[in-house]
N, C-alpha and C positions, 0 to 999 in steps of 0.2 A: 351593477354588472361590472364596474369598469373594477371595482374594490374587489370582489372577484376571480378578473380574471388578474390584476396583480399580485394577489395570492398565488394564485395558483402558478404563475412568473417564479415568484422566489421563491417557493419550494422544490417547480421545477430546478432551480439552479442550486439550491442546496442538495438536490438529490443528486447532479451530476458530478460536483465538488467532491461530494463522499465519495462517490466512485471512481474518482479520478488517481493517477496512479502519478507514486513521488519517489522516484530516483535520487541517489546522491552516492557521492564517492569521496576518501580523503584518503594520502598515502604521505609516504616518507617521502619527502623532495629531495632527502641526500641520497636514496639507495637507486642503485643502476639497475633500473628495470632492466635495460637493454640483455644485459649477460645473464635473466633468467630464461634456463631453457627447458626444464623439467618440473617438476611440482609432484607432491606427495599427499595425498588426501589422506585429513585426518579426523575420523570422525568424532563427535562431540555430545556423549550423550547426556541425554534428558534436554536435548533442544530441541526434537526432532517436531513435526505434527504428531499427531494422535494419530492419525490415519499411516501408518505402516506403508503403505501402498503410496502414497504420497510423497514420504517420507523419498522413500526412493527412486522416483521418479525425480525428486529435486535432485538427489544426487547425480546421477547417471544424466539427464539435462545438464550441469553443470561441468561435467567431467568430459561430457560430449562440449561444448564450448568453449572451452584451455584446450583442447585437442586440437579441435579446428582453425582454434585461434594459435597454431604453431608448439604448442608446449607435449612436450612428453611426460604422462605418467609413468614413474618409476617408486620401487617396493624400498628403498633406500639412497642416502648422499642425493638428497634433489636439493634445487636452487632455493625453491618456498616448500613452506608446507599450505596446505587451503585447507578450511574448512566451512562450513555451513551452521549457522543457527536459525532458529524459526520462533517468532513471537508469535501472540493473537491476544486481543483482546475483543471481549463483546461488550456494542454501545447499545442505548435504546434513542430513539429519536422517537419527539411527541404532535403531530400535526393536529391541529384541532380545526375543524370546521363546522362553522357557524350558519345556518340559516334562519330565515323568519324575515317579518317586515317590521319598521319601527314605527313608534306613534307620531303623535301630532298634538297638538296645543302644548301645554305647562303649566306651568302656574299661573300663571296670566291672560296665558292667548288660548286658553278649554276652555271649557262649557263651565260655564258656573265656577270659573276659578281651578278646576282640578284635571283638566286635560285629559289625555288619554293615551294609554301605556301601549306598546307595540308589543308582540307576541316571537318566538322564536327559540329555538335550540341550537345547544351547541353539540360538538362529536368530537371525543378525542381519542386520537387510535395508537398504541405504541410497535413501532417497529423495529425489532432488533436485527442487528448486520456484525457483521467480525471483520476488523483490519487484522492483517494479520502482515508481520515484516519478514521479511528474508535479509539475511546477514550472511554475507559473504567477505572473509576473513583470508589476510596471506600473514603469512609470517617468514623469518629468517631463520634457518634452520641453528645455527650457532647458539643465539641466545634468546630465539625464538621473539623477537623482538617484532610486533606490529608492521607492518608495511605498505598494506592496504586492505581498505577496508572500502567493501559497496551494500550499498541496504536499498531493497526496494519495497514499498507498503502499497496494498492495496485492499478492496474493501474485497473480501473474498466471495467469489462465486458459488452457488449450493454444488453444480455437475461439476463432476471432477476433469473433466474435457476442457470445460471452461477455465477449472482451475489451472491446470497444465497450461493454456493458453499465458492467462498470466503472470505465470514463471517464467514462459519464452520470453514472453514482451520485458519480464526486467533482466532477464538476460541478455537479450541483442541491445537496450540501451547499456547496461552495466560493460558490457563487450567494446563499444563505440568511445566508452571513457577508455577501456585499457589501454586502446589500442591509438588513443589522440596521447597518453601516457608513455608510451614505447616511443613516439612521434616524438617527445622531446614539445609537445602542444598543451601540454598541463591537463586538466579536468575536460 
């Protein structure tokens, strides 16, 4: 029982690891955040999701938080340019569960020397899930030079509700670094 419910422990925990969501951010530490005050979105194709609909929901999300967060979209001469890329890959994970009960004697300590063998099955199931990243890109509009760069991964949602959801959530921590960034507070 107790072998069990330890199984069943670290799997719980590996299944909430997987779905666990991983932020990160790196930018030019010599460019002056401070004096960007517009931004240009530019789009990037064949990074987009598969899902169209998606697709622009990420953007318009995005475009609504540089807004909020003080910056103005403009159609030319802005301070960055942004854009958006979208990974995904698909994993399989394998749990295998085993029941039965096991024997007794051996070679020695059975019946007549041959003991006795325990019965039991095992069950193994495969489960696929998609991580999928979002890459969010600035650049310098001069020589288009890197500036900053935030990626957020998570193991994606099937309801697209759901999905939305965790676009916001890497968007309001991706938001928290920018703005400890303008802070002159690093990452």
């Amino acid at each position: 029982m107790r072998k069990a419910f330890g199984l069943f422990f670290v799997m719980a925990l590996m299944a909430t690891t997987a779905m666990a969501q991983s932020v990160t951010i790196d930018y030019a530490h010599d460019f002056d955040f401070k004096n960007v005050k517009t931004y240009q979105y530019v789009a990037t194709p064949g990074s987009d999701p598969k899902n169209e609909l998606m697709a622009s929901r990420i953007v318009s999300m995005f475009k609504q938080k540089l807004n909020n967060s003080g910056l103005k979209e403009v159609t030319e001469n802005p301070d960055i340019f942004v854009t958006v890329h979208y990974t995904s890959q698909e994993n399989t994970t394998y749990n295998t569960m085993t029941t039965g009960f096991g024997g007794y004697g051996g070679f020695y300590g059975g019946w007549g020397g041959w003991g006795m063998g325990g019965m039991g099955t095992a069950t193994t199931t495969a489960t696929t899930y998609t991580d999928g990243t979002l890459i969010f890109d600035a650049f310098e509009p001069t020589d288009k030079k890197m500036v900053w760069r935030g990626t957020g991964t998570v193991t994606v949602k099937a309801k697209p509700e759901k999905q939305t959801q965790q676009v916001q959530n890497i968007l309001n921590k991706l938001g928290k670094k920018w703005q400890k960034i303008l802070a002159g507070k690093g990452k």
